[in-house]
PQR file of N, CA, C, O and H, with PARSE charges and radii, in Angstrom:
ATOM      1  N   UNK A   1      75.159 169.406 -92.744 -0.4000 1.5000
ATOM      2  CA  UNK A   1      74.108 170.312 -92.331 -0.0000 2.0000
ATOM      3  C   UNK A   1      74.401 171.677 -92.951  0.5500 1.7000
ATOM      4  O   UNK A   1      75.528 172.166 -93.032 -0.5500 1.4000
ATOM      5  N   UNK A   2      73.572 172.090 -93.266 -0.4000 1.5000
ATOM      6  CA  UNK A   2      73.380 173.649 -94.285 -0.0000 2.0000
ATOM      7  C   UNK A   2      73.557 174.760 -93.263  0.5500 1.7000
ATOM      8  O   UNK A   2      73.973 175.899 -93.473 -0.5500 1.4000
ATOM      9  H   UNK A   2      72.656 171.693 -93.200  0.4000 1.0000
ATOM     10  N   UNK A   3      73.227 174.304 -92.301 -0.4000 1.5000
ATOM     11  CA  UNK A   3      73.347 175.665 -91.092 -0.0000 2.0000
ATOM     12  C   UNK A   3      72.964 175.736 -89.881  0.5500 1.7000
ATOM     13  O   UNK A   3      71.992 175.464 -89.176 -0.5500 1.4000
ATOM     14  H   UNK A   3      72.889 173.378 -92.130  0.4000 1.0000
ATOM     15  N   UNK A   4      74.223 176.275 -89.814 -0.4000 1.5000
ATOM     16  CA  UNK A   4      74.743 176.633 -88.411 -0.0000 2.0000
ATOM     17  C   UNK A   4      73.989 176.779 -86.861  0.5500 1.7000
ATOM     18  O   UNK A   4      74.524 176.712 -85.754 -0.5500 1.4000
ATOM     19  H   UNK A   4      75.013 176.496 -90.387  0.4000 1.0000
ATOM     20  N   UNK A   5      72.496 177.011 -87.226 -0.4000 1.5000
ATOM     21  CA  UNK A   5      70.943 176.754 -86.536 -0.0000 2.0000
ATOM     22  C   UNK A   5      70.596 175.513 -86.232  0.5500 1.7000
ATOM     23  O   UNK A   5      69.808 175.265 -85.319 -0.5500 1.4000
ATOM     24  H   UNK A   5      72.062 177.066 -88.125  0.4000 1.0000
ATOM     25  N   UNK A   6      71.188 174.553 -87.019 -0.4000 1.5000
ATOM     26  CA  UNK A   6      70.529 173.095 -87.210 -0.0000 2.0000
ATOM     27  C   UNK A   6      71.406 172.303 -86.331  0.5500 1.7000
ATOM     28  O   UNK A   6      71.043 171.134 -86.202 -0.5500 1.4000
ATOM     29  H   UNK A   6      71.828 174.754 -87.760  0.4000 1.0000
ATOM     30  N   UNK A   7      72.483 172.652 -85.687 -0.4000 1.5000
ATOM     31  CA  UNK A   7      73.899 172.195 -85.062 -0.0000 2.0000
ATOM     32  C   UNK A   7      73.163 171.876 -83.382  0.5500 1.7000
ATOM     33  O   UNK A   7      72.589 172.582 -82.554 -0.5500 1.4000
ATOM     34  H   UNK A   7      72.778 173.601 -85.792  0.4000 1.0000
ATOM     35  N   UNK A   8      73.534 170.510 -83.458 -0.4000 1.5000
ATOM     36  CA  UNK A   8      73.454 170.492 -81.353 -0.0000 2.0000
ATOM     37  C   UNK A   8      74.291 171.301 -81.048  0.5500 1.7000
ATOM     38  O   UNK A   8      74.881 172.150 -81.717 -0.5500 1.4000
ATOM     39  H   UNK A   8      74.001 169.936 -84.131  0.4000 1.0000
ATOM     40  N   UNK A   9      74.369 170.855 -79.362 -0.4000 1.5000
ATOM     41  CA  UNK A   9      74.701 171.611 -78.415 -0.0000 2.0000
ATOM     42  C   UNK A   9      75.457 170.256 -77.367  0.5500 1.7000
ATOM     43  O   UNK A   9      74.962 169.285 -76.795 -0.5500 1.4000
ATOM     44  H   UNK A   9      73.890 170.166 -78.818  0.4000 1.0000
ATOM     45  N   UNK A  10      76.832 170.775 -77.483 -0.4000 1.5000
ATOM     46  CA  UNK A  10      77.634 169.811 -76.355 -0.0000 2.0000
ATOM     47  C   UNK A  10      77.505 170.733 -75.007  0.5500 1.7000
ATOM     48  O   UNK A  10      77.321 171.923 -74.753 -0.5500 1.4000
ATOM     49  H   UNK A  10      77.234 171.564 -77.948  0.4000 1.0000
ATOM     50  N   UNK A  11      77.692 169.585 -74.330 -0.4000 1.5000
ATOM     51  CA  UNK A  11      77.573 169.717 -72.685 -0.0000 2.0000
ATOM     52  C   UNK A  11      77.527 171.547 -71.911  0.5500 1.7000
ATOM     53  O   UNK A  11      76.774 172.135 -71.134 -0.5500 1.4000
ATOM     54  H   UNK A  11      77.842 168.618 -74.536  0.4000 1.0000
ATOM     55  N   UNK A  12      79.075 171.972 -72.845 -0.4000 1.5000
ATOM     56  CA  UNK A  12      79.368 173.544 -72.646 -0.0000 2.0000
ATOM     57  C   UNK A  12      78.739 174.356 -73.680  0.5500 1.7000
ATOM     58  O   UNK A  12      79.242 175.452 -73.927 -0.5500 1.4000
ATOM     59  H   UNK A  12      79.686 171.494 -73.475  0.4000 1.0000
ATOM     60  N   UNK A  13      77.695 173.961 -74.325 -0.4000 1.5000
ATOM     61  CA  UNK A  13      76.659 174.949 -74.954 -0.0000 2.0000
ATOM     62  C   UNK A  13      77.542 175.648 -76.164  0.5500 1.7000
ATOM     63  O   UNK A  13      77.410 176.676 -76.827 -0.5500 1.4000
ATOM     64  H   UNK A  13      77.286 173.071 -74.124  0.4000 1.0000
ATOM     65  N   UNK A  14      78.393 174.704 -76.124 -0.4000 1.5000
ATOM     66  CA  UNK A  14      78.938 175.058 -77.982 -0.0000 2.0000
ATOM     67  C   UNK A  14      78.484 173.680 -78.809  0.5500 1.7000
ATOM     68  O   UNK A  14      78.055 172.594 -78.420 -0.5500 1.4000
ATOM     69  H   UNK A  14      78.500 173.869 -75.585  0.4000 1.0000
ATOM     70  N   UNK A  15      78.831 174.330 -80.378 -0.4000 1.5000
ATOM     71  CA  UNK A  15      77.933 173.790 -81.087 -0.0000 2.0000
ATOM     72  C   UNK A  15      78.567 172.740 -81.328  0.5500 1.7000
ATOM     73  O   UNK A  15      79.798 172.744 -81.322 -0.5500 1.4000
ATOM     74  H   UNK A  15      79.179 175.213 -80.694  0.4000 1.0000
ATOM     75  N   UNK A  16      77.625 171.290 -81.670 -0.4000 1.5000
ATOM     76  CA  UNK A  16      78.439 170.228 -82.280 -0.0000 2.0000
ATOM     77  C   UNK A  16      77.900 170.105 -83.721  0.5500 1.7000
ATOM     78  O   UNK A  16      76.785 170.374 -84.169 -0.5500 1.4000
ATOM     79  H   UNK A  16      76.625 171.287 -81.675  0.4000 1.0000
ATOM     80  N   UNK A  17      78.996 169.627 -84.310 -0.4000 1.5000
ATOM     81  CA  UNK A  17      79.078 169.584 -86.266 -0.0000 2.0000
ATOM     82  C   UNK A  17      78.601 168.523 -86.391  0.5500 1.7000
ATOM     83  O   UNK A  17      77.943 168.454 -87.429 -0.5500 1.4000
ATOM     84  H   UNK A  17      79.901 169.409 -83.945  0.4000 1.0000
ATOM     85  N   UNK A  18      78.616 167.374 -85.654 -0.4000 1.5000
ATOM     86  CA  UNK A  18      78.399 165.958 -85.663 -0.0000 2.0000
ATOM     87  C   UNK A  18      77.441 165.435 -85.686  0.5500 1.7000
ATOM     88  O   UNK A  18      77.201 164.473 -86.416 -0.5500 1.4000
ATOM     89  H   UNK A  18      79.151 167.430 -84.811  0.4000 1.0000
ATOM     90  N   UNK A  19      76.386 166.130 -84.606 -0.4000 1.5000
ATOM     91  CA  UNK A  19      74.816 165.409 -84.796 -0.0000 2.0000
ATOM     92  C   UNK A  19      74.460 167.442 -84.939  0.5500 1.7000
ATOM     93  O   UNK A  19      75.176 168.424 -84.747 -0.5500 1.4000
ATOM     94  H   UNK A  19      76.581 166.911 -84.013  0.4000 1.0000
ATOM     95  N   UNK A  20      72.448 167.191 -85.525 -0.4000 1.5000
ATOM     96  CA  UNK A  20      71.725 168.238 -85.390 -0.0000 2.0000
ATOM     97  C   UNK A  20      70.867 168.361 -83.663  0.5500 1.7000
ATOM     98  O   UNK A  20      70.636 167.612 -82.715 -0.5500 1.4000
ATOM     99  H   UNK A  20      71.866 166.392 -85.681  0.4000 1.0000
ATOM    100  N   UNK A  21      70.647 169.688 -84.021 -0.4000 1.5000
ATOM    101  CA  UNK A  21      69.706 170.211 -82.888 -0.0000 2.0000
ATOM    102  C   UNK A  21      68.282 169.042 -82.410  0.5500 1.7000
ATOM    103  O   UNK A  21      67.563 168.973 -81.412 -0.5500 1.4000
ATOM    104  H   UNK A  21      70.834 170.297 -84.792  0.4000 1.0000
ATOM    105  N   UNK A  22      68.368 168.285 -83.642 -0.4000 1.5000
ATOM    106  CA  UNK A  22      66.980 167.458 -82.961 -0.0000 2.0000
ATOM    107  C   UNK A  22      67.635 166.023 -82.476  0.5500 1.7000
ATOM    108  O   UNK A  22      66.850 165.351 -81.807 -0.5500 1.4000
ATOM    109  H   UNK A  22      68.951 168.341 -84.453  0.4000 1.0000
ATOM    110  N   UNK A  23      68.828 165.480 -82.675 -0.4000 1.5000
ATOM    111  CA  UNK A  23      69.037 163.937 -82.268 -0.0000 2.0000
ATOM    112  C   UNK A  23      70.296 164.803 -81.046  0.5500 1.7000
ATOM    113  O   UNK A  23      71.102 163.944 -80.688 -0.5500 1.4000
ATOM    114  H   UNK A  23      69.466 166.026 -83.218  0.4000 1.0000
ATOM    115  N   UNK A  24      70.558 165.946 -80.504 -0.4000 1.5000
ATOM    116  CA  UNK A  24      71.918 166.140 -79.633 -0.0000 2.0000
ATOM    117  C   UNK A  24      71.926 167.555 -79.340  0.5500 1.7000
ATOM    118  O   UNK A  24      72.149 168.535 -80.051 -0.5500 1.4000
ATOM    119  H   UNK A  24      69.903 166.644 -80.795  0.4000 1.0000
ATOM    120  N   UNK A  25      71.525 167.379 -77.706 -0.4000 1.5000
ATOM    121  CA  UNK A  25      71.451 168.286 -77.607 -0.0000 2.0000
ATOM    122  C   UNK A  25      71.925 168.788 -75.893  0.5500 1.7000
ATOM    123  O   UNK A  25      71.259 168.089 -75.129 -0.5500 1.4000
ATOM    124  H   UNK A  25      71.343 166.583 -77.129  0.4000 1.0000
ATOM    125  N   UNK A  26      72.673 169.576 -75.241 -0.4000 1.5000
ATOM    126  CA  UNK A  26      73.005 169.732 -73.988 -0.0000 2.0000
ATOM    127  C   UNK A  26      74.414 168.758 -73.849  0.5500 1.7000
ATOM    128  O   UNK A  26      74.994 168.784 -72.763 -0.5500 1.4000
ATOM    129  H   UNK A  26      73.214 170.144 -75.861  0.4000 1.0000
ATOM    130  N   UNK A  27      74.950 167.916 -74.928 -0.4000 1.5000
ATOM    131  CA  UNK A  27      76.191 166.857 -74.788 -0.0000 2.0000
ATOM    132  C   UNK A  27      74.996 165.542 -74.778  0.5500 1.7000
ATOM    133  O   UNK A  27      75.293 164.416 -74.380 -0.5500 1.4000
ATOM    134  H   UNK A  27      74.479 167.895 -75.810  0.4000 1.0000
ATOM    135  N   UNK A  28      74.100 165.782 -75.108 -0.4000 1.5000
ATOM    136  CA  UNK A  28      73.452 164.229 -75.222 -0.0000 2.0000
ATOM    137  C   UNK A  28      72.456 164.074 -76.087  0.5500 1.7000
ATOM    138  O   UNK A  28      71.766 165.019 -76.468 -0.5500 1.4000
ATOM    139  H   UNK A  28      73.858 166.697 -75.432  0.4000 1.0000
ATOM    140  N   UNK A  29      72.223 162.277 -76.656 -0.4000 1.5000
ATOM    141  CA  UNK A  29      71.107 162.720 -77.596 -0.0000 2.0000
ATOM    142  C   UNK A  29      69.753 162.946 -76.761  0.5500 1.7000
ATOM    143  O   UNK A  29      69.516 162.895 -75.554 -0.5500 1.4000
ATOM    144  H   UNK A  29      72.784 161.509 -76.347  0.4000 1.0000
ATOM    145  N   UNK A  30      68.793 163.273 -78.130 -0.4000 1.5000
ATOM    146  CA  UNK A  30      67.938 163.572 -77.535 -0.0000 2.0000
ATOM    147  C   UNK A  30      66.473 162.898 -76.999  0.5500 1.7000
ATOM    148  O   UNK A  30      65.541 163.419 -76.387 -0.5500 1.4000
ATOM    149  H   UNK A  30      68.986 163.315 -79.111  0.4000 1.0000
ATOM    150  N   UNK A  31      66.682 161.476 -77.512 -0.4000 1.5000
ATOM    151  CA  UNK A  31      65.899 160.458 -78.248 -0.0000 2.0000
ATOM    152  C   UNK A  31      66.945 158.819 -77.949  0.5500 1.7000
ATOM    153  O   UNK A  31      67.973 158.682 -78.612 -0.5500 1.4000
ATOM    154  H   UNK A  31      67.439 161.053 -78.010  0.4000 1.0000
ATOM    155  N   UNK A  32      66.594 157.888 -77.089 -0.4000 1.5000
ATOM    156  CA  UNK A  32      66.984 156.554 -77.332 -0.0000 2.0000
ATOM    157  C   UNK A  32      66.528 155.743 -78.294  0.5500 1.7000
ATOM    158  O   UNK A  32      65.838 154.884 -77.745 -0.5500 1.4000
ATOM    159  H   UNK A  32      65.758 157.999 -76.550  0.4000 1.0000
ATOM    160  N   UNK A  33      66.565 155.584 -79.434 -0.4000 1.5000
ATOM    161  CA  UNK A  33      66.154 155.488 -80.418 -0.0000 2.0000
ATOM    162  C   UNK A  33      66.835 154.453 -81.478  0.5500 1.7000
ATOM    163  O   UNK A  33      67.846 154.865 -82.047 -0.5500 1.4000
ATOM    164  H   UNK A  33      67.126 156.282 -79.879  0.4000 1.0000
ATOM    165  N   UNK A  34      66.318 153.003 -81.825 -0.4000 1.5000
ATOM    166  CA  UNK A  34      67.327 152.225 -82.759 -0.0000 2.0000
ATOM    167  C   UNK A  34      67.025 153.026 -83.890  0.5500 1.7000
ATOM    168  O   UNK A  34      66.185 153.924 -83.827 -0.5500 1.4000
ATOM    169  H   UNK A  34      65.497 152.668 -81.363  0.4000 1.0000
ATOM    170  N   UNK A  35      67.893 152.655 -85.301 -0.4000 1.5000
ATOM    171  CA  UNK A  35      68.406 153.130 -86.464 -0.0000 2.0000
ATOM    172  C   UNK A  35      66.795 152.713 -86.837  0.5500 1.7000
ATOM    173  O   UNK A  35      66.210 153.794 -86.902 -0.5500 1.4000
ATOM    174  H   UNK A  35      68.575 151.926 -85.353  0.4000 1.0000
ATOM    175  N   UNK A  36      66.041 151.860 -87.050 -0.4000 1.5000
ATOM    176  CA  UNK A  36      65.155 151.457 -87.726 -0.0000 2.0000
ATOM    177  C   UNK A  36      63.967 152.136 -87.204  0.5500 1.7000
ATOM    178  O   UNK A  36      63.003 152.255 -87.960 -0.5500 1.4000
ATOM    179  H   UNK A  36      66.516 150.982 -86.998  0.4000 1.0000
ATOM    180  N   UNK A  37      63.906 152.609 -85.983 -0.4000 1.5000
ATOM    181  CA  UNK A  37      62.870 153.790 -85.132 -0.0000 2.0000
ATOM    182  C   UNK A  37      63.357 155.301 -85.066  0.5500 1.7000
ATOM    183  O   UNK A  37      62.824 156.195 -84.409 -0.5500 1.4000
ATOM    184  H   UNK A  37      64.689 152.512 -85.368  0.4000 1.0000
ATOM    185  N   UNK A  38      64.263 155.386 -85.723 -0.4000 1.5000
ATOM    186  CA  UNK A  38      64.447 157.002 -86.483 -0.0000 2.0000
ATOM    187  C   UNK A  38      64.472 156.811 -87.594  0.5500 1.7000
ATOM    188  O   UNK A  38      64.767 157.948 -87.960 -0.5500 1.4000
ATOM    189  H   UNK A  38      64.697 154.660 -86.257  0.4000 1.0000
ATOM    190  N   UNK A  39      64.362 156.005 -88.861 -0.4000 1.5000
ATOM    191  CA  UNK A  39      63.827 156.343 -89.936 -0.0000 2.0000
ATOM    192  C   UNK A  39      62.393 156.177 -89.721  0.5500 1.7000
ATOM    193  O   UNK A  39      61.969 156.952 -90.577 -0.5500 1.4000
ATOM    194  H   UNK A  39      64.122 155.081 -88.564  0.4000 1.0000
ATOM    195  N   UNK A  40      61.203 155.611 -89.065 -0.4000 1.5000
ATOM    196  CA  UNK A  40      60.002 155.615 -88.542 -0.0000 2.0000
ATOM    197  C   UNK A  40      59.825 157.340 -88.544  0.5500 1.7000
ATOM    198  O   UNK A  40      59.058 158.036 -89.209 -0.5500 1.4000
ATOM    199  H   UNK A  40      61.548 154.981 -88.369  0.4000 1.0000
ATOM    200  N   UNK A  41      60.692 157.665 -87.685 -0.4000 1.5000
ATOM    201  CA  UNK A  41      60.454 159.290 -86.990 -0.0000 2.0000
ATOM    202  C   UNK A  41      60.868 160.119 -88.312  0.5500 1.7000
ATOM    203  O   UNK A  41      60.179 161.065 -88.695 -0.5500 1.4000
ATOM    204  H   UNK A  41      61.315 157.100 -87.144  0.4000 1.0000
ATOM    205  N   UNK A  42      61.804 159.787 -88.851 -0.4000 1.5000
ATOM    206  CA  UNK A  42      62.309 161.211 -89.577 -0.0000 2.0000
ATOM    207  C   UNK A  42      61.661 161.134 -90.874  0.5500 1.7000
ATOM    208  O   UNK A  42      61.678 162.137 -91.588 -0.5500 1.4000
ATOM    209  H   UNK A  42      62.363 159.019 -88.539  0.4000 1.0000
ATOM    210  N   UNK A  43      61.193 160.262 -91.198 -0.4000 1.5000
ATOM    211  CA  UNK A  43      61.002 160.088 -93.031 -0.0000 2.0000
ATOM    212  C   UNK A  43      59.524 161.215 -92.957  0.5500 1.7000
ATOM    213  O   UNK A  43      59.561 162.241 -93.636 -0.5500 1.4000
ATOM    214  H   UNK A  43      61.179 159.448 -90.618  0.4000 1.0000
ATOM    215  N   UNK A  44      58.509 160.965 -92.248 -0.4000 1.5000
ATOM    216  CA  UNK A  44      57.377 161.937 -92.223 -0.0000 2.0000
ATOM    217  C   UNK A  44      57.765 163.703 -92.413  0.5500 1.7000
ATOM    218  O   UNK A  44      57.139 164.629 -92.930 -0.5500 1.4000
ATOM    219  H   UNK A  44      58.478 160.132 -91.696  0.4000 1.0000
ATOM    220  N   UNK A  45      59.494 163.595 -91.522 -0.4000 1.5000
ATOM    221  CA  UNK A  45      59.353 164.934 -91.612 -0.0000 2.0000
ATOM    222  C   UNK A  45      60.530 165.088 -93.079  0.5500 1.7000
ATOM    223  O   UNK A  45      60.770 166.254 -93.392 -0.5500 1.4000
ATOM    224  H   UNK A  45      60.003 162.843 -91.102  0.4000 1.0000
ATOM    225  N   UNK A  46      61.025 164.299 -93.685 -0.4000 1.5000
ATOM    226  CA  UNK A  46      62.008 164.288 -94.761 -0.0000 2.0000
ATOM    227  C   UNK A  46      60.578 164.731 -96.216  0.5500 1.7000
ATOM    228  O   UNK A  46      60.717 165.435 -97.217 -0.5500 1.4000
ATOM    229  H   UNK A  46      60.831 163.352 -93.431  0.4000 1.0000
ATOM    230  N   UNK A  47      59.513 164.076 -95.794 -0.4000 1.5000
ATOM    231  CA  UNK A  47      58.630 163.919 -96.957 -0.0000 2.0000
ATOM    232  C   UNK A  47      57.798 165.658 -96.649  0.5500 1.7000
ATOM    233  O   UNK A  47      57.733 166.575 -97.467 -0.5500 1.4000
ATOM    234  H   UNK A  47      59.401 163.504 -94.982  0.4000 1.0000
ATOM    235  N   UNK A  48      57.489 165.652 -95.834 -0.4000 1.5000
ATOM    236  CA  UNK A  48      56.925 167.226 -95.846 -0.0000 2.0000
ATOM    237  C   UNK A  48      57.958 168.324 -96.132  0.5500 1.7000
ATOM    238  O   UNK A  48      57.735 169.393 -96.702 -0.5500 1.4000
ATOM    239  H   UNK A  48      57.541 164.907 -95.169  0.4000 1.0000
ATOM    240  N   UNK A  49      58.680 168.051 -95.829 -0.4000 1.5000
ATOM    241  CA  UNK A  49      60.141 169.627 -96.309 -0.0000 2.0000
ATOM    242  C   UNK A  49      60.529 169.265 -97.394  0.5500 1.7000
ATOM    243  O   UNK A  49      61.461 169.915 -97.868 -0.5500 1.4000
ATOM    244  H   UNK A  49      58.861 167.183 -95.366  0.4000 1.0000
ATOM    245  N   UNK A  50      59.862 167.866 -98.365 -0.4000 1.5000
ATOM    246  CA  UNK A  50      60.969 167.729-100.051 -0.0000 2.0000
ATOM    247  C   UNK A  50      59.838 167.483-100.344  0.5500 1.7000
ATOM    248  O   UNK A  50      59.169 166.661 -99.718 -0.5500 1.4000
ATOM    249  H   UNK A  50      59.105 167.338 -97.980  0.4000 1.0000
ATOM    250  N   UNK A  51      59.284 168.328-101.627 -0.4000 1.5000
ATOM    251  CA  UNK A  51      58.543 168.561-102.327 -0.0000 2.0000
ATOM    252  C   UNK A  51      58.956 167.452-103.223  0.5500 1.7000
ATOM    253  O   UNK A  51      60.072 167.320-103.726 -0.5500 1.4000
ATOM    254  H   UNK A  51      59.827 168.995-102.136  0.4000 1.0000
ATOM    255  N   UNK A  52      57.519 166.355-103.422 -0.4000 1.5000
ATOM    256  CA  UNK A  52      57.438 165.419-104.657 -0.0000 2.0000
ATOM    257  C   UNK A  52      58.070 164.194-104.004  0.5500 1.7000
ATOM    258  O   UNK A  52      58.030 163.165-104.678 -0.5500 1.4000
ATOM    259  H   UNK A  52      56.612 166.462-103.013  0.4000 1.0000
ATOM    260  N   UNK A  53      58.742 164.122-102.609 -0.4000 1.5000
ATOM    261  CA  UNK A  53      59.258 162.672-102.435 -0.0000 2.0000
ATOM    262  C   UNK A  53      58.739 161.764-101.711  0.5500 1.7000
ATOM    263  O   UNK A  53      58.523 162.321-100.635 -0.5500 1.4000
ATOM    264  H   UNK A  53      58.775 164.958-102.061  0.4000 1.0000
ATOM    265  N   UNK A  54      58.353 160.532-101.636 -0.4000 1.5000
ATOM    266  CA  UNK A  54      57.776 160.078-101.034 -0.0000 2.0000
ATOM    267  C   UNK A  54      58.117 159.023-100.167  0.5500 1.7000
ATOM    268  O   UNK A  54      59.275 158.628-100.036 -0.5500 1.4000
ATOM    269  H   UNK A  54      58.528 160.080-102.510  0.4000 1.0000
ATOM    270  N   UNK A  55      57.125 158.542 -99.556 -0.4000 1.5000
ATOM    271  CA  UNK A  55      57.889 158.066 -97.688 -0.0000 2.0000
ATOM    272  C   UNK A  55      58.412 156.854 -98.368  0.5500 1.7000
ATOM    273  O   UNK A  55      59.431 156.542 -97.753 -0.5500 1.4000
ATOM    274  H   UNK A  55      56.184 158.863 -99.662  0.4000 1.0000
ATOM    275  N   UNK A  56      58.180 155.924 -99.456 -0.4000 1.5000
ATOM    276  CA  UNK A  56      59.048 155.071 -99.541 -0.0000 2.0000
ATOM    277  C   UNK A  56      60.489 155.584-100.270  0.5500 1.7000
ATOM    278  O   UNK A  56      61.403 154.767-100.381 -0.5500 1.4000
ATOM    279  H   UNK A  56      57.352 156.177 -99.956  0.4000 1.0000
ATOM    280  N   UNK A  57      60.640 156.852-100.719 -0.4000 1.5000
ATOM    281  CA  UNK A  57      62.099 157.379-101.057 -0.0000 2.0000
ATOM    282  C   UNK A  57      62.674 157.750 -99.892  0.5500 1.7000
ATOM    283  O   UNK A  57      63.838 157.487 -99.591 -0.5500 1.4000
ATOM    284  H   UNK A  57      59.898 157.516-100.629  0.4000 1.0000
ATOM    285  N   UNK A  58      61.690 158.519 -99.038 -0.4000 1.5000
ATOM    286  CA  UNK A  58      62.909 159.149 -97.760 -0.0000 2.0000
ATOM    287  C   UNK A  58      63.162 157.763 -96.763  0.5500 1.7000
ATOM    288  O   UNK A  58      64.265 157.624 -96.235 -0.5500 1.4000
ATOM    289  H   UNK A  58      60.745 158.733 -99.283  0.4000 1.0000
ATOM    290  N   UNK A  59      62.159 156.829 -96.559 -0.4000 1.5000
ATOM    291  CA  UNK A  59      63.116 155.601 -95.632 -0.0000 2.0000
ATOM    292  C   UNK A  59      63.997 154.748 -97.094  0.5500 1.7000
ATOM    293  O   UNK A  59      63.972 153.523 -96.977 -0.5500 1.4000
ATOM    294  H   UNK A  59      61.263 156.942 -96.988  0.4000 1.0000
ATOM    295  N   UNK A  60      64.396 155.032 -97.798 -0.4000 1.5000
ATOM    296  CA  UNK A  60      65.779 154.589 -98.417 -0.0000 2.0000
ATOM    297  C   UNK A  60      66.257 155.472 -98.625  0.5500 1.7000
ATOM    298  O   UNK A  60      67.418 155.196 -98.323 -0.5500 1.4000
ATOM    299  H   UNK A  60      64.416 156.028 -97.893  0.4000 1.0000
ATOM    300  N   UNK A  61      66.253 156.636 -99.015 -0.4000 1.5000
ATOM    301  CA  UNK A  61      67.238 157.700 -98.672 -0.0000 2.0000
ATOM    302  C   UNK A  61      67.902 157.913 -96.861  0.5500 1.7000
ATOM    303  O   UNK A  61      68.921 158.548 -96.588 -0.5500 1.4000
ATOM    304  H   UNK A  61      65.310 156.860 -99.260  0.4000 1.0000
ATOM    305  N   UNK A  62      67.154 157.318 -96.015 -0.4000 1.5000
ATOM    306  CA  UNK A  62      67.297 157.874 -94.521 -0.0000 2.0000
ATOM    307  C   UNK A  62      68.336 156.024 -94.272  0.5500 1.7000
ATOM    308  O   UNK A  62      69.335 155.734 -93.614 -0.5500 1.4000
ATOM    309  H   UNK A  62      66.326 156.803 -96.237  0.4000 1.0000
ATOM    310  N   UNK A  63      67.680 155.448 -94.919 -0.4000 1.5000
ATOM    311  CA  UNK A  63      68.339 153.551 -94.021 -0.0000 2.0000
ATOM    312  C   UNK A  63      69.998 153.963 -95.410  0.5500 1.7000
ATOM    313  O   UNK A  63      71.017 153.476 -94.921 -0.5500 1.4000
ATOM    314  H   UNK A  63      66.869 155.684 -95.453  0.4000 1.0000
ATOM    315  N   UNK A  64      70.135 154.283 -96.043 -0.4000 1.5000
ATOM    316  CA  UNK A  64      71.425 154.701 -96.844 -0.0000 2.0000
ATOM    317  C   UNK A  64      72.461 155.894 -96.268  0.5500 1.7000
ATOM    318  O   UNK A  64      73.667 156.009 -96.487 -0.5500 1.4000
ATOM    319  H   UNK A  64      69.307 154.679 -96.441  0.4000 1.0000
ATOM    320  N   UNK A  65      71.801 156.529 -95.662 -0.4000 1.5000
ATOM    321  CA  UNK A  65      72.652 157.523 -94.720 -0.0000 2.0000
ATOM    322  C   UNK A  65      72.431 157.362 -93.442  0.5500 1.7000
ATOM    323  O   UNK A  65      73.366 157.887 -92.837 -0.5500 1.4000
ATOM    324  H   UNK A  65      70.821 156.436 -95.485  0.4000 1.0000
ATOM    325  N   UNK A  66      71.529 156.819 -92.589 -0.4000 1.5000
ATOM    326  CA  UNK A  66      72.183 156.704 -91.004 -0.0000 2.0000
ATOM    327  C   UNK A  66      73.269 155.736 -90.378  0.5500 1.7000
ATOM    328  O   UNK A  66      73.967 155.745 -89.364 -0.5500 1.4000
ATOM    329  H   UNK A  66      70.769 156.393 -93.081  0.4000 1.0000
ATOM    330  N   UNK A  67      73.006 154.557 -91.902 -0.4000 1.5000
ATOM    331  CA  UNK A  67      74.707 153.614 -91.220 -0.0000 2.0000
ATOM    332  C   UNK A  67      75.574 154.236 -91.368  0.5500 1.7000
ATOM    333  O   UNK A  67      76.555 153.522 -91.158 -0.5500 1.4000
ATOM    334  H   UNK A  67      72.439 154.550 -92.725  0.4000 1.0000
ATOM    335  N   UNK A  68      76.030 155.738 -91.759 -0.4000 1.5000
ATOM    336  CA  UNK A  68      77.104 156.261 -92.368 -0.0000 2.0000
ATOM    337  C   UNK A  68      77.095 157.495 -91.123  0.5500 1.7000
ATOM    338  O   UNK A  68      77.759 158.490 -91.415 -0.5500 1.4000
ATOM    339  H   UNK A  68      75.233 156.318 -91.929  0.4000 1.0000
ATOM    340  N   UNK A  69      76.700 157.505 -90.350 -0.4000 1.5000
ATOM    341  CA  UNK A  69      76.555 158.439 -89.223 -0.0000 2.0000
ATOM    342  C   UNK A  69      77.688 158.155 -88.079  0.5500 1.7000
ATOM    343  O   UNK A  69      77.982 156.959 -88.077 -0.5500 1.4000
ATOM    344  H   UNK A  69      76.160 156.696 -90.113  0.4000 1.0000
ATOM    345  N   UNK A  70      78.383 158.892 -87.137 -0.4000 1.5000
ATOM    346  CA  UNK A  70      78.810 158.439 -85.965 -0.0000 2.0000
ATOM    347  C   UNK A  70      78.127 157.591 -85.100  0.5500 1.7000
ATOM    348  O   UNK A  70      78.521 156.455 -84.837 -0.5500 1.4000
ATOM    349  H   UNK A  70      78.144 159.863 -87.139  0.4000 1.0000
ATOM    350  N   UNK A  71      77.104 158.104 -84.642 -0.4000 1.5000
ATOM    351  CA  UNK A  71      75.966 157.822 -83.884 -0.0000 2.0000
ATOM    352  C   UNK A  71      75.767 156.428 -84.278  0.5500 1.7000
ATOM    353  O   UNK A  71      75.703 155.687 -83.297 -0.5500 1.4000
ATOM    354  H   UNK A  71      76.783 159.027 -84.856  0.4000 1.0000
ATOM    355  N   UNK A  72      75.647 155.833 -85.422 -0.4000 1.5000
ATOM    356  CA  UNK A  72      75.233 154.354 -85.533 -0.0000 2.0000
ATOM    357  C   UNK A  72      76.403 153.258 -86.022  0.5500 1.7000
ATOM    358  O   UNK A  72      76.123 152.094 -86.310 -0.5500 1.4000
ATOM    359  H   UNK A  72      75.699 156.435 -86.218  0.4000 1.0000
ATOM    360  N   UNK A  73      77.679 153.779 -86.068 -0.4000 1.5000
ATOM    361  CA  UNK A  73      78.794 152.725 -86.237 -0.0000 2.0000
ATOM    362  C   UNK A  73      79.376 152.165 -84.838  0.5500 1.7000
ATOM    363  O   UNK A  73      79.929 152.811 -83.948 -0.5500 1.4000
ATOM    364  H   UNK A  73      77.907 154.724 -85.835  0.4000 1.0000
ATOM    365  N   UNK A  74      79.219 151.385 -84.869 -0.4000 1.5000
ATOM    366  CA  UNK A  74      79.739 150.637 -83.566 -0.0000 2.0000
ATOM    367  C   UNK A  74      80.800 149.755 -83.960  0.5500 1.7000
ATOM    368  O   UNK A  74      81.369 149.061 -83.118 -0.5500 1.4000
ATOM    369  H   UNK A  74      78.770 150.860 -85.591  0.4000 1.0000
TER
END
């Protein structure tokens, strides 16, 4: 994450490095959500903030980086 704005919030209202402000927030996520129903959610907003990419690049750019997340290794 680019910054320091974009960072959740654990339980004691310091920041966590680990997830962002939109999937963790208060020490919890924010969203029950499988891996395959947050690339649903996020690719719309991956394609409006990247100029020229399109929703079939951001759900393979998004299914290539969320198995690589804490949040989704089990």
């Amino acid at each position: 994450m680019t910054s320091e704005d974009i960072l959740g919030t654990n339980a004691d209202g310091s920041k966590n490095e680990e997830y962002c402000s939109y999937c963790f927030k208060d020490g919890a996520f924010t969203t029950d959500l499988s891996m395959d129903a947050m690339v649903d959610l996020c690719a719309p907003y991956m394609v409006s903030g990247t100029p020229g990419m399109t929703e079939a690049d951001a759900r393979d750019s998004l299914k290539r980086l969320f198995p690589t997340l804490k949040r989704w290794q089990s």
